[in-house]
Biopython code that builds the backbone (N, CA, C, O; Angstrom):
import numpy as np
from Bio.PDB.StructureBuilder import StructureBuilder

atoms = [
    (1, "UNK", "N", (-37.407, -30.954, 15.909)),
    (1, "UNK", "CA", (-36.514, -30.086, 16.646)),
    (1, "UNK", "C", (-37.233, -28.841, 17.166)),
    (1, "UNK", "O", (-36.955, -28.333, 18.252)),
    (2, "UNK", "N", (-38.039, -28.442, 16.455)),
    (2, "UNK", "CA", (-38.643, -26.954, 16.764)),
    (2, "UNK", "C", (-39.424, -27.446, 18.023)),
    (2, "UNK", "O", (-39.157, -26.912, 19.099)),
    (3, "UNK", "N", (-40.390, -28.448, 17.962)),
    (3, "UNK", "CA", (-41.105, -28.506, 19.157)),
    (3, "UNK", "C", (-40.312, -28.772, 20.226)),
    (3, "UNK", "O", (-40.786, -28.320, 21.269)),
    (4, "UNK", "N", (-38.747, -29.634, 20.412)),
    (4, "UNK", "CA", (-38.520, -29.238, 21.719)),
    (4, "UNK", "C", (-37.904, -28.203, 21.971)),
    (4, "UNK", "O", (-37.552, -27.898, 23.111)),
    (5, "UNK", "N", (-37.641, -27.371, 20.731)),
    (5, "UNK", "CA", (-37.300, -25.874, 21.203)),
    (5, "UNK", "C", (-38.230, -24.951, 21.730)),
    (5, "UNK", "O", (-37.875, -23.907, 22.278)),
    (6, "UNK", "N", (-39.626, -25.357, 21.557)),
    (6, "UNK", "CA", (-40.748, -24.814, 21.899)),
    (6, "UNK", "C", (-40.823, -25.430, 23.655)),
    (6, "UNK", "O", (-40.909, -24.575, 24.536)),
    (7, "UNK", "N", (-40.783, -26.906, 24.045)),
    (7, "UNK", "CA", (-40.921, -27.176, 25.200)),
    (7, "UNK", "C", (-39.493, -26.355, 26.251)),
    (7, "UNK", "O", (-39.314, -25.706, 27.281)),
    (8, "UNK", "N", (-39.201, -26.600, 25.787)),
    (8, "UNK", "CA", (-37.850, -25.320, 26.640)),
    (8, "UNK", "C", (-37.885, -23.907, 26.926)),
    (8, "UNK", "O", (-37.504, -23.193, 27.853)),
    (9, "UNK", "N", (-38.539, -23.723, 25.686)),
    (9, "UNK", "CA", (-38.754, -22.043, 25.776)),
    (9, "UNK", "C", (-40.286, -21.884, 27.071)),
    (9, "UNK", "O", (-40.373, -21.345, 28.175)),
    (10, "UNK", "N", (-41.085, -22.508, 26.371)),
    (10, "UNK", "CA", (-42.347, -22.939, 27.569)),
    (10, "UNK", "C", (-41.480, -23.183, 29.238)),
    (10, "UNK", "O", (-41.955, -22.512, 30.155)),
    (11, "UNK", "N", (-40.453, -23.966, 29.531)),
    (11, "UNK", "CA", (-39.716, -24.265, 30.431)),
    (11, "UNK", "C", (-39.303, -23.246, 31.219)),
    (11, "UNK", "O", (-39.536, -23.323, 32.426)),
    (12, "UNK", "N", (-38.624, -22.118, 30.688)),
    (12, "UNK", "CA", (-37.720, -21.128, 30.746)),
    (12, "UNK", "C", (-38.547, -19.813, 30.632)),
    (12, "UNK", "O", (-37.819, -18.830, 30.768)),
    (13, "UNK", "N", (-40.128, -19.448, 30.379)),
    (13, "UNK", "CA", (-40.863, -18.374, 30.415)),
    (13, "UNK", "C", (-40.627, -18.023, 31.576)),
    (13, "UNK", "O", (-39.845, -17.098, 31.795)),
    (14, "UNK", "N", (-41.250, -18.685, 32.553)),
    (14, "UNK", "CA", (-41.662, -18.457, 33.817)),
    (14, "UNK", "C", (-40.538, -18.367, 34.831)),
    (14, "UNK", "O", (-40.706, -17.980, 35.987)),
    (15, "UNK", "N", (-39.576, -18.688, 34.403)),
    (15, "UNK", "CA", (-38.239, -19.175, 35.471)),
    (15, "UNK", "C", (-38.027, -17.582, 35.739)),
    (15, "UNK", "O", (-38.097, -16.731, 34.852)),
    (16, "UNK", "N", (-37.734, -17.304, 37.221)),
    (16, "UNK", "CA", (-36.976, -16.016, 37.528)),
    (16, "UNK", "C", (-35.647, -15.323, 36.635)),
    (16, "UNK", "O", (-35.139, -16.027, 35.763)),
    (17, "UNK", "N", (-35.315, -14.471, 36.783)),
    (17, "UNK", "CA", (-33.989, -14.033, 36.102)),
    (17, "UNK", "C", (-32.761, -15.121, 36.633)),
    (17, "UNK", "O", (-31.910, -15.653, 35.921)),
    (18, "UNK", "N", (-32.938, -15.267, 38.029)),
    (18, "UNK", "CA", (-31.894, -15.484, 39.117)),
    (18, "UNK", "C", (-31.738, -17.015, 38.096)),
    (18, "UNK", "O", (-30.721, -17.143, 37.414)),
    (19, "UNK", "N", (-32.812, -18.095, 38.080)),
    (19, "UNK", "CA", (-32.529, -19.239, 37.460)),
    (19, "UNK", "C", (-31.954, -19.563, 36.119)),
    (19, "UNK", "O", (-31.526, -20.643, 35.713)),
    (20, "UNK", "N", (-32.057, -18.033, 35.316)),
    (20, "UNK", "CA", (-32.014, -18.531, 33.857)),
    (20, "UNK", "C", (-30.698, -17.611, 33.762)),
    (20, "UNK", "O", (-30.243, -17.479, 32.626)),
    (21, "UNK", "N", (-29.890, -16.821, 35.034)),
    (21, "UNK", "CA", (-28.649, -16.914, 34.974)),
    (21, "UNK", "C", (-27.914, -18.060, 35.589)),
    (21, "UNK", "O", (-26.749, -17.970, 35.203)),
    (22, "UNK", "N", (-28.033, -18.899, 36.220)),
    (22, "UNK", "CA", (-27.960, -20.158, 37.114)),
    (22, "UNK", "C", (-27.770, -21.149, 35.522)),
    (22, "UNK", "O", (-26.799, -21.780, 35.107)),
    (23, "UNK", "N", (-29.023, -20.954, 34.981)),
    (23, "UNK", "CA", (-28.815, -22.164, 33.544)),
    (23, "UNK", "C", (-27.381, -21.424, 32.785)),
    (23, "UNK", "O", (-26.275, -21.929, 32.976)),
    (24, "UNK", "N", (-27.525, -20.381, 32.055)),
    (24, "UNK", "CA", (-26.675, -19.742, 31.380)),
    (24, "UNK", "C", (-24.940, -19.941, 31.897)),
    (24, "UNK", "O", (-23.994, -19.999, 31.112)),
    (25, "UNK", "N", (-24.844, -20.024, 33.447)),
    (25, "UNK", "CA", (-23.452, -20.621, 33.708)),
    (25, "UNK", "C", (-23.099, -22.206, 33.674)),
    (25, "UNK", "O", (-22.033, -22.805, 33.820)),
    (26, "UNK", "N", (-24.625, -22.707, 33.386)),
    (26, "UNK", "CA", (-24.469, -24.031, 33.200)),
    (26, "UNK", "C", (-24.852, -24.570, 31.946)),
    (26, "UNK", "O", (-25.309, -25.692, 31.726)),
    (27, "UNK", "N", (-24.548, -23.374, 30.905)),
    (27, "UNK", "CA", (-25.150, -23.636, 29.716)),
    (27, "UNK", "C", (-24.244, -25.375, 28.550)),
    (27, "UNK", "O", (-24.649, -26.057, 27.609)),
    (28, "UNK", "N", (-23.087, -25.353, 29.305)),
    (28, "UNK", "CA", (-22.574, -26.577, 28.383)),
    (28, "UNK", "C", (-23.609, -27.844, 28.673)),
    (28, "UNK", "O", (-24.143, -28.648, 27.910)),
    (29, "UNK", "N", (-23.647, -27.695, 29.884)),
    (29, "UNK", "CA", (-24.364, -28.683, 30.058)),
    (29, "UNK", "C", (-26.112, -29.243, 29.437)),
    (29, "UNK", "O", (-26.743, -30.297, 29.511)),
    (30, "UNK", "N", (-26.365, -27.897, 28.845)),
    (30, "UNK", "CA", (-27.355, -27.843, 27.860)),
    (30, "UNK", "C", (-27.572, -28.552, 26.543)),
    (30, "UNK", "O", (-26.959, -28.276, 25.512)),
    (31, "UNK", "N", (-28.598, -29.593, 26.678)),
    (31, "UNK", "CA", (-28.426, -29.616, 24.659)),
    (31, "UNK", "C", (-28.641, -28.429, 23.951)),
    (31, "UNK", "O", (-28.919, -27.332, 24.437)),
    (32, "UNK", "N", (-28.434, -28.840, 22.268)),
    (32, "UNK", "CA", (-28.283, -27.767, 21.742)),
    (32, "UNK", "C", (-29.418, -26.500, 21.643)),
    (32, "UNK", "O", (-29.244, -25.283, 21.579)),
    (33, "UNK", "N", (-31.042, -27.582, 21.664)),
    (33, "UNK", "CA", (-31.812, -26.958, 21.903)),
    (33, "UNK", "C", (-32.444, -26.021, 22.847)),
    (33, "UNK", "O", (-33.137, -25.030, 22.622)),
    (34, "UNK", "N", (-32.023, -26.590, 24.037)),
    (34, "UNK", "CA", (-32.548, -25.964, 25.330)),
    (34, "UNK", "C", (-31.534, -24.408, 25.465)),
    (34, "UNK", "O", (-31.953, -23.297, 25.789)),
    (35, "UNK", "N", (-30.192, -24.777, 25.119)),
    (35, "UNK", "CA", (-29.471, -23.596, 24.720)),
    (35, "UNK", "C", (-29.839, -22.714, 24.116)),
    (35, "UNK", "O", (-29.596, -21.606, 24.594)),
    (36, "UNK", "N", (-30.385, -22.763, 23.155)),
    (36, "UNK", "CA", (-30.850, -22.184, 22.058)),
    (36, "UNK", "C", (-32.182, -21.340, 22.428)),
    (36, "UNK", "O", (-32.172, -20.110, 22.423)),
    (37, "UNK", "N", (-33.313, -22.094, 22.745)),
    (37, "UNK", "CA", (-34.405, -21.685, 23.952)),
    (37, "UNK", "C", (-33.998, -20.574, 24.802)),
    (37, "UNK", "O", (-34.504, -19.452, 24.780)),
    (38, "UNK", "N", (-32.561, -21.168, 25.938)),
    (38, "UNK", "CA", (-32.270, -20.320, 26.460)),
    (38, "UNK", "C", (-31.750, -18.970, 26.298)),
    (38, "UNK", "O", (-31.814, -18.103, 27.170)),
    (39, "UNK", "N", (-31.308, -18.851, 25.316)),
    (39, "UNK", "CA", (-30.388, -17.951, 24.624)),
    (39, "UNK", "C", (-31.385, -16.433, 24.043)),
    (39, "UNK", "O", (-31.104, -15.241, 24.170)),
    (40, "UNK", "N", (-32.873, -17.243, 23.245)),
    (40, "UNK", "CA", (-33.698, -16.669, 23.263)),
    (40, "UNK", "C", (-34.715, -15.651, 24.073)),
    (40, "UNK", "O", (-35.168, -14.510, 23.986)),
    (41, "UNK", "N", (-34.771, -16.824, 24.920)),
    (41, "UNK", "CA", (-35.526, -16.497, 26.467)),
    (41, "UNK", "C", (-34.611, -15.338, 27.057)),
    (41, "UNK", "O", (-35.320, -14.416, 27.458)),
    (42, "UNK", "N", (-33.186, -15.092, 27.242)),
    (42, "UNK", "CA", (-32.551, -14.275, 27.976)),
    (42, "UNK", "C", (-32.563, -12.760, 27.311)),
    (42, "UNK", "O", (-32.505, -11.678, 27.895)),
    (43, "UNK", "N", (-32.685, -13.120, 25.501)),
    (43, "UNK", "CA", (-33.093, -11.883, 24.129)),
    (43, "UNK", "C", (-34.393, -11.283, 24.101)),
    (43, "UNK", "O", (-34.830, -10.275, 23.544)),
    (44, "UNK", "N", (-35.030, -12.375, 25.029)),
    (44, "UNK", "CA", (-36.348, -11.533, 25.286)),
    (44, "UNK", "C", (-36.531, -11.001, 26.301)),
    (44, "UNK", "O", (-37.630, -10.449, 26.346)),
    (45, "UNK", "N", (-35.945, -10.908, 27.164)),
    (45, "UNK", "CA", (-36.120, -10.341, 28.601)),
    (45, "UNK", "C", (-35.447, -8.992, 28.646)),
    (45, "UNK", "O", (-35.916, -8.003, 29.208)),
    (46, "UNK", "N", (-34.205, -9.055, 27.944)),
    (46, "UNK", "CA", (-33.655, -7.983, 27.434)),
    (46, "UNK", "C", (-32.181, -8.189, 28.333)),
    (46, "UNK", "O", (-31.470, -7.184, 28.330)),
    (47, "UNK", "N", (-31.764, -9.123, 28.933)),
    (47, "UNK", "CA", (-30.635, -9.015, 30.126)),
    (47, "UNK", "C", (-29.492, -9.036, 29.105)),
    (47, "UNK", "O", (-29.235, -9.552, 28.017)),
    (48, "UNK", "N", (-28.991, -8.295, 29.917)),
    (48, "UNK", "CA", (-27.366, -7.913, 29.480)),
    (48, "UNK", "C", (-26.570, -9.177, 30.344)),
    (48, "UNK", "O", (-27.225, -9.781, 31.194)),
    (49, "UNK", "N", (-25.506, -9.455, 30.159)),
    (49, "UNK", "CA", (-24.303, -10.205, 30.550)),
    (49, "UNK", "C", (-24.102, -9.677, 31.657)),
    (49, "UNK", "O", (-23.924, -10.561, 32.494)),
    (50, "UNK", "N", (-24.052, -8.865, 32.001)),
    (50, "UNK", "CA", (-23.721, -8.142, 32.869)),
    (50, "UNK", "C", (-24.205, -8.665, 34.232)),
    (50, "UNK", "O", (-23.720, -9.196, 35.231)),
    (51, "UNK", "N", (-25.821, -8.105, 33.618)),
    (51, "UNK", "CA", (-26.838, -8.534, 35.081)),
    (51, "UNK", "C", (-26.717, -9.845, 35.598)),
    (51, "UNK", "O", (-26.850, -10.299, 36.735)),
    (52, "UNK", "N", (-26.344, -10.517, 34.146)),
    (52, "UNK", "CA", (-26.981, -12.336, 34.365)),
    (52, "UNK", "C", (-26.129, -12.673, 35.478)),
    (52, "UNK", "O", (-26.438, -13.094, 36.592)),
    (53, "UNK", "N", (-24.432, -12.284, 34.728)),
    (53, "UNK", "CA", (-23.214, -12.558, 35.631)),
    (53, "UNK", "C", (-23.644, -12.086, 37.511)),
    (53, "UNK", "O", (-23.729, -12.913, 38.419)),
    (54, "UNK", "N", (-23.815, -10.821, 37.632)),
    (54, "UNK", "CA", (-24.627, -10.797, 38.782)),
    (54, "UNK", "C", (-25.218, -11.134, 39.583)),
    (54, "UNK", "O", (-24.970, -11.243, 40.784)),
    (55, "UNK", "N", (-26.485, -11.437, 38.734)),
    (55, "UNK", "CA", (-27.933, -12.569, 39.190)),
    (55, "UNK", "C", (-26.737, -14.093, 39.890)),
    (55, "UNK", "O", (-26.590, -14.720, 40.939)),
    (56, "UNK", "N", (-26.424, -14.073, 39.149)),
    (56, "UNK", "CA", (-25.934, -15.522, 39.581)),
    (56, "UNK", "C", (-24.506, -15.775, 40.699)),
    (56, "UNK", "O", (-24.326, -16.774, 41.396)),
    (57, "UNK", "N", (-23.545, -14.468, 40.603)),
    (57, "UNK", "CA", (-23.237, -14.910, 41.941)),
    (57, "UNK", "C", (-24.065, -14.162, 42.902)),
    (57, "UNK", "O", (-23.214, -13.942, 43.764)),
    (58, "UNK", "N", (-24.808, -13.793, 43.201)),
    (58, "UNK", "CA", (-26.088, -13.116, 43.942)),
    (58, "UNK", "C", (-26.000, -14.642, 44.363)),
    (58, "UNK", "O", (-25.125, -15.100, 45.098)),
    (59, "UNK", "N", (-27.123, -15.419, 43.740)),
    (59, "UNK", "CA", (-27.422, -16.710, 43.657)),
    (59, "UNK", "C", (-26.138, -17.459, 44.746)),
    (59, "UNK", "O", (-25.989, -17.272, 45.953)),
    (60, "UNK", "N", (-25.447, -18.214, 43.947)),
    (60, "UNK", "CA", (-24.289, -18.488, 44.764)),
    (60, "UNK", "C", (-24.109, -18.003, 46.279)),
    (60, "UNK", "O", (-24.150, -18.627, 47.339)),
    (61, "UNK", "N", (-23.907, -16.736, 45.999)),
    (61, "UNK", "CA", (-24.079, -16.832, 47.737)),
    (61, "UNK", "C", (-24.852, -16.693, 48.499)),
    (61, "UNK", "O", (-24.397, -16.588, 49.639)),
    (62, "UNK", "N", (-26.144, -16.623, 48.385)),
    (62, "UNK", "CA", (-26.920, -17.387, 48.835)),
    (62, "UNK", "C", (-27.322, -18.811, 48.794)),
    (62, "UNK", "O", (-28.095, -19.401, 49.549)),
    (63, "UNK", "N", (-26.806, -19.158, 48.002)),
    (63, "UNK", "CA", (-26.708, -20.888, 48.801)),
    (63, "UNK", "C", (-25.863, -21.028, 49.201)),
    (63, "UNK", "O", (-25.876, -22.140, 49.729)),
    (64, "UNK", "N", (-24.582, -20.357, 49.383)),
    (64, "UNK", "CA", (-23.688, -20.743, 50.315)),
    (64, "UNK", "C", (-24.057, -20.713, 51.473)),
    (64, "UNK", "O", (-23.823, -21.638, 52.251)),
    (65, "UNK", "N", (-24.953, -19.229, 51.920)),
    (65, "UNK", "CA", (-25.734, -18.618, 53.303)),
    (65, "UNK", "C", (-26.104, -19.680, 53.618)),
    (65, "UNK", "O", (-25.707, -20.173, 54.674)),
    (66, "UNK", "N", (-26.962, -20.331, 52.802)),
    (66, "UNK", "CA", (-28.497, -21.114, 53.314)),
    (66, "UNK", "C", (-27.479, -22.723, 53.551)),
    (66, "UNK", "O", (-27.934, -23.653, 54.217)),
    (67, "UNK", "N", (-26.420, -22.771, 53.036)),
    (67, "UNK", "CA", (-25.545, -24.352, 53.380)),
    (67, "UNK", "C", (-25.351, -24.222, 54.638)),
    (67, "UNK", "O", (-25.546, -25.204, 55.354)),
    (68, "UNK", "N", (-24.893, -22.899, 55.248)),
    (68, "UNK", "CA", (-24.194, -22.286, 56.462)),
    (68, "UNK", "C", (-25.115, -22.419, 57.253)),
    (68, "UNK", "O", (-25.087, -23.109, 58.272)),
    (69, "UNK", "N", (-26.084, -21.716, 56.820)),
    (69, "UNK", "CA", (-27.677, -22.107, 58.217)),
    (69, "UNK", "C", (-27.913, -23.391, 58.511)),
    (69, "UNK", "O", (-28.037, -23.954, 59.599)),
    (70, "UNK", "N", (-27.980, -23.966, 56.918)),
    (70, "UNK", "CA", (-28.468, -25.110, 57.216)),
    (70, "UNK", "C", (-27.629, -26.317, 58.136)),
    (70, "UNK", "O", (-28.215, -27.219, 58.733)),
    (71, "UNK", "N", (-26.042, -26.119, 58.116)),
    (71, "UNK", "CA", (-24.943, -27.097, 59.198)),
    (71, "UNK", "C", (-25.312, -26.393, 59.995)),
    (71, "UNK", "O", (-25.252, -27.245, 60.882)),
    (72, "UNK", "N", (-25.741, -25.353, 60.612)),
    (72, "UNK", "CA", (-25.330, -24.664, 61.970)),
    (72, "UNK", "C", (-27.024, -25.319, 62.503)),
    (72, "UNK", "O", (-27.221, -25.827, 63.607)),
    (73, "UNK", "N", (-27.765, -25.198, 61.752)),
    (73, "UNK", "CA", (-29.529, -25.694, 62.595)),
    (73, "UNK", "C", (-29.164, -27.467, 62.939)),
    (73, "UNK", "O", (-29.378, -28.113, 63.965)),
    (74, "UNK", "N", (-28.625, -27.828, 61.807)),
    (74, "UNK", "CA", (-27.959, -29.953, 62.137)),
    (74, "UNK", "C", (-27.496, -29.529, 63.225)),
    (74, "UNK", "O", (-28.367, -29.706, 64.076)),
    (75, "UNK", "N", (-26.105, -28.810, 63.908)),
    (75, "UNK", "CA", (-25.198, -29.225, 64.697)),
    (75, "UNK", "C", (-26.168, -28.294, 65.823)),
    (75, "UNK", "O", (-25.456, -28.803, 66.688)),
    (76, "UNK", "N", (-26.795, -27.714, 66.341)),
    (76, "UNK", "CA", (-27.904, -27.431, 67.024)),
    (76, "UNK", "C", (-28.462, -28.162, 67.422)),
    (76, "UNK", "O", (-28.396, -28.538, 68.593)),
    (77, "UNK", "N", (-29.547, -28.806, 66.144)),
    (77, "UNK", "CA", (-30.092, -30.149, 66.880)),
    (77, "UNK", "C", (-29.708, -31.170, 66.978)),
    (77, "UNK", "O", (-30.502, -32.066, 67.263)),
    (78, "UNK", "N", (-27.998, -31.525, 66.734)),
    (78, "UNK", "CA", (-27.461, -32.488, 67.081)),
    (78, "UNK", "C", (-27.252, -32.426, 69.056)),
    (78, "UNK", "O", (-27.676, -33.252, 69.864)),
    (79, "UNK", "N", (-26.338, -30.946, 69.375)),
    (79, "UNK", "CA", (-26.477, -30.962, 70.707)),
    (79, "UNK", "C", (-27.583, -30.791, 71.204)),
    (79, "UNK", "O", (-27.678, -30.790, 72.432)),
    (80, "UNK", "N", (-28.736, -30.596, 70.376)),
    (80, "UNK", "CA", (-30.074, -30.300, 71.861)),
    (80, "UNK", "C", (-30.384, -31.675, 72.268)),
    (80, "UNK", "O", (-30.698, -31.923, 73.432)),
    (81, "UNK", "N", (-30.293, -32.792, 71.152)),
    (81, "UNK", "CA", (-30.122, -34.273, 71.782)),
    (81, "UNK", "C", (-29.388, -34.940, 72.528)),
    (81, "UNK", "O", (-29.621, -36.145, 72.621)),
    (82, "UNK", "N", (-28.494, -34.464, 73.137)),
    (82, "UNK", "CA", (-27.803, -34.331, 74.321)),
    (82, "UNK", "C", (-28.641, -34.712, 75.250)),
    (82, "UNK", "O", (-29.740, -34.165, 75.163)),
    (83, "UNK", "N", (-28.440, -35.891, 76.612)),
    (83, "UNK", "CA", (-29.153, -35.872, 78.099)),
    (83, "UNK", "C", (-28.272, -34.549, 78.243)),
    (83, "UNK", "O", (-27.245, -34.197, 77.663)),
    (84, "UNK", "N", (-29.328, -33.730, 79.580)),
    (84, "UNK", "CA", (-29.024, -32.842, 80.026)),
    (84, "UNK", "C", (-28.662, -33.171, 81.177)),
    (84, "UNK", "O", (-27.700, -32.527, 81.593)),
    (85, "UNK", "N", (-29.012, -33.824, 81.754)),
    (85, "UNK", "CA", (-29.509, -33.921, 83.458)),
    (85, "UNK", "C", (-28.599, -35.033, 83.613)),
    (85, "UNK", "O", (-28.104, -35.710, 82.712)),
    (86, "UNK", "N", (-28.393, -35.172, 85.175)),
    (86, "UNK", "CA", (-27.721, -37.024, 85.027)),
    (86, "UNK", "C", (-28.083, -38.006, 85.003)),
    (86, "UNK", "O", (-27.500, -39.053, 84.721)),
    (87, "UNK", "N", (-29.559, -37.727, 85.426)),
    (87, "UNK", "CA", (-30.627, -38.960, 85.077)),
    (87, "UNK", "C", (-30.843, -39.468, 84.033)),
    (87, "UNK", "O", (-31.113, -40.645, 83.793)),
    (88, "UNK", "N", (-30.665, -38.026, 82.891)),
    (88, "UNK", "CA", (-30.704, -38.419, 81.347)),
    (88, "UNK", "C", (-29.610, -39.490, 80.828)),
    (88, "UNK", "O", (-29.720, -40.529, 80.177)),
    (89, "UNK", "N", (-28.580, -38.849, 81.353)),
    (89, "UNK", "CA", (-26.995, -39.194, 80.845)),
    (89, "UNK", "C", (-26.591, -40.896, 81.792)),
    (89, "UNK", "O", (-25.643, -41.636, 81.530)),
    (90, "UNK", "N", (-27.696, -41.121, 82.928)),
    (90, "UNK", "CA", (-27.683, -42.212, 83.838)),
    (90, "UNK", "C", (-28.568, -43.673, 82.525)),
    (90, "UNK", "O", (-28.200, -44.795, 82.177)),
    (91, "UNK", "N", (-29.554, -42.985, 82.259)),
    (91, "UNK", "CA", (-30.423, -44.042, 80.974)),
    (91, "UNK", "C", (-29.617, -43.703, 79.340)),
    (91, "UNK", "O", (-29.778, -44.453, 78.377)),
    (92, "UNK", "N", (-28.895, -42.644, 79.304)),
    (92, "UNK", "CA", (-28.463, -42.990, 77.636)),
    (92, "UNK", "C", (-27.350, -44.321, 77.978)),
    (92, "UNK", "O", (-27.106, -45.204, 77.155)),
    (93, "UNK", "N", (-26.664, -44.239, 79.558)),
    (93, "UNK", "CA", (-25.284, -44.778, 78.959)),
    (93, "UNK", "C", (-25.846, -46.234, 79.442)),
    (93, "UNK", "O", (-25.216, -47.258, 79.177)),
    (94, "UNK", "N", (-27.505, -46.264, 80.426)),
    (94, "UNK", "CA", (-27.757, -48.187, 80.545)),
    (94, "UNK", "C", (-28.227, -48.359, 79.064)),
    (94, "UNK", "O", (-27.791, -49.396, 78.563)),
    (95, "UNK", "N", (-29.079, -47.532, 78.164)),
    (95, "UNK", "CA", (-29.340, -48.188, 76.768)),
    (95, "UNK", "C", (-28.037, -48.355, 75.776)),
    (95, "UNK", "O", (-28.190, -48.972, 74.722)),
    (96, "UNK", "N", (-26.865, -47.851, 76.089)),
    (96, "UNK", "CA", (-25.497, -47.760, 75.446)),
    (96, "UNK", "C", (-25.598, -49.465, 75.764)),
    (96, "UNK", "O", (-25.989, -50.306, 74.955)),
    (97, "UNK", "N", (-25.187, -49.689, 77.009)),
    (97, "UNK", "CA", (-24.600, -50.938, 77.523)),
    (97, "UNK", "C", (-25.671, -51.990, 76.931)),
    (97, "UNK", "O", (-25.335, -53.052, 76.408)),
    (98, "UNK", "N", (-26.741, -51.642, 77.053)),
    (98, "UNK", "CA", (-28.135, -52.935, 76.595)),
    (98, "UNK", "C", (-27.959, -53.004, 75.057)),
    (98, "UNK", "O", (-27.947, -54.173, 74.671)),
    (99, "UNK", "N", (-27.823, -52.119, 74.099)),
    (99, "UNK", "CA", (-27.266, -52.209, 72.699)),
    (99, "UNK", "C", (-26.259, -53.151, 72.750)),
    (99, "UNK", "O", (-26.431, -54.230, 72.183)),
    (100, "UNK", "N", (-24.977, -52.852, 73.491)),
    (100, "UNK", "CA", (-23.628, -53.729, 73.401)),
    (100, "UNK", "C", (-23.942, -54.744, 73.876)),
    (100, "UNK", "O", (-23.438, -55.727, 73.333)),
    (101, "UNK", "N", (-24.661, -54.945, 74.785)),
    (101, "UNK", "CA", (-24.806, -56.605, 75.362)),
    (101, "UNK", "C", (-25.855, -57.496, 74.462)),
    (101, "UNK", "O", (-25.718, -58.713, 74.332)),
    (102, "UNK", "N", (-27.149, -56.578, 73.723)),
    (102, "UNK", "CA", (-28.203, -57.313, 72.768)),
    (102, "UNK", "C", (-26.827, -57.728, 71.307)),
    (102, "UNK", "O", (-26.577, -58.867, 70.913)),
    (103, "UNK", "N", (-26.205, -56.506, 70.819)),
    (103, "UNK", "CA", (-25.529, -57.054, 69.768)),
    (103, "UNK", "C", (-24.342, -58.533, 70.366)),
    (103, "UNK", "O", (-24.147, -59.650, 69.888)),
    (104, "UNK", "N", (-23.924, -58.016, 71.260)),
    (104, "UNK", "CA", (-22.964, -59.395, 71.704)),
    (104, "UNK", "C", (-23.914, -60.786, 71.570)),
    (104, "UNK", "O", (-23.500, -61.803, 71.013)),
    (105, "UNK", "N", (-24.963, -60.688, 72.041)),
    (105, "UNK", "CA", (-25.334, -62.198, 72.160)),
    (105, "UNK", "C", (-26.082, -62.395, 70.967)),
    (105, "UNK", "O", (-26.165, -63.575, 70.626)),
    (106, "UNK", "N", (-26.784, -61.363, 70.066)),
    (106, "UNK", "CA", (-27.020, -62.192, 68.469)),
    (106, "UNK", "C", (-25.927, -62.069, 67.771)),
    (106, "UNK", "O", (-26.033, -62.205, 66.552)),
    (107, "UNK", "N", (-24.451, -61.750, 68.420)),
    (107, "UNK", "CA", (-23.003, -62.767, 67.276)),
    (107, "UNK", "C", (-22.694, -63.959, 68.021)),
    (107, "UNK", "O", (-21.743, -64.671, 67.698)),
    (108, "UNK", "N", (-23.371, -64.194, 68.907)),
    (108, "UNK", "CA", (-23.047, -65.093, 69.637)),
    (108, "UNK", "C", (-23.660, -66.141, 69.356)),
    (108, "UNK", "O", (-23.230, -67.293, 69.399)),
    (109, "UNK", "N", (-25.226, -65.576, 68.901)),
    (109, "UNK", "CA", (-26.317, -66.969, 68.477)),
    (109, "UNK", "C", (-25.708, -67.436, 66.961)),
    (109, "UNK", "O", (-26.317, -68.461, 66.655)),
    (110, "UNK", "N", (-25.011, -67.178, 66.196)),
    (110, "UNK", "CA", (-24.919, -67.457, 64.688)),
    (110, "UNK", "C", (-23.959, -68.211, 64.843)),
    (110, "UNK", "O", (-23.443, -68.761, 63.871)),
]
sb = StructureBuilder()
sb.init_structure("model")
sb.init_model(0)
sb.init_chain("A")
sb.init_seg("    ")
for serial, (resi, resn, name, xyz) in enumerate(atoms, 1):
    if name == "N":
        sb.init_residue(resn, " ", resi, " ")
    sb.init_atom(name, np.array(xyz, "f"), 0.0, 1.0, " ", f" {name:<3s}", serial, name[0])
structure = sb.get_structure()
């Protein structure tokens, strides 16, 4: 038991504050050891409840931010794939039709 309380604590040295309040709200999900590790690790750093609670919706919303960037850069480069031109929009809609006519005739071959 001690040594994987030792590999956890090793785990959890290096981790930022921000992560080892991130674990601490996800502490059920912890075995008993890594809890325990953790619990340590947070007694040595010296953090109050306070901060951790903090640190972590800090955290939170910033990944909410970065979810938000991240749909808005998809639906960006969803429209920059857009034909622009009508020449473009003249060859997306003959490869539209050559798709529908290649799939029609291999249900046709079976």
């Amino acid at each position: 038991m001690q040594s994987a309380h030792s590999d956890f604590a090793e785990t959890y040295r290096p981790l930022p504050d921000e992560e080892i309040a991130s674990l601490l709200a996800d502490q059920d999900s912890l075995t008993r050891e890594a809890r325990s590790a953790l619990l340590a690790e947070i007694q040595q750093r010296g953090l109050t409840e306070t901060h951790l609670h903090k640190l972590h919706s800090l955290e939170l919303r910033h990944e909410a931010q970065f979810d938000r960037l991240e749909s808005l850069r998809r639906k960006k480069l969803a429209w920059g794939r857009l034909p622009r031109t009508p020449r473009d929009w003249m060859f997306a809609i003959l490869a539209f039709i050559a798709l529908i006519l290649i799939s029609e005739f291999m249900s046709h071959r079976h």
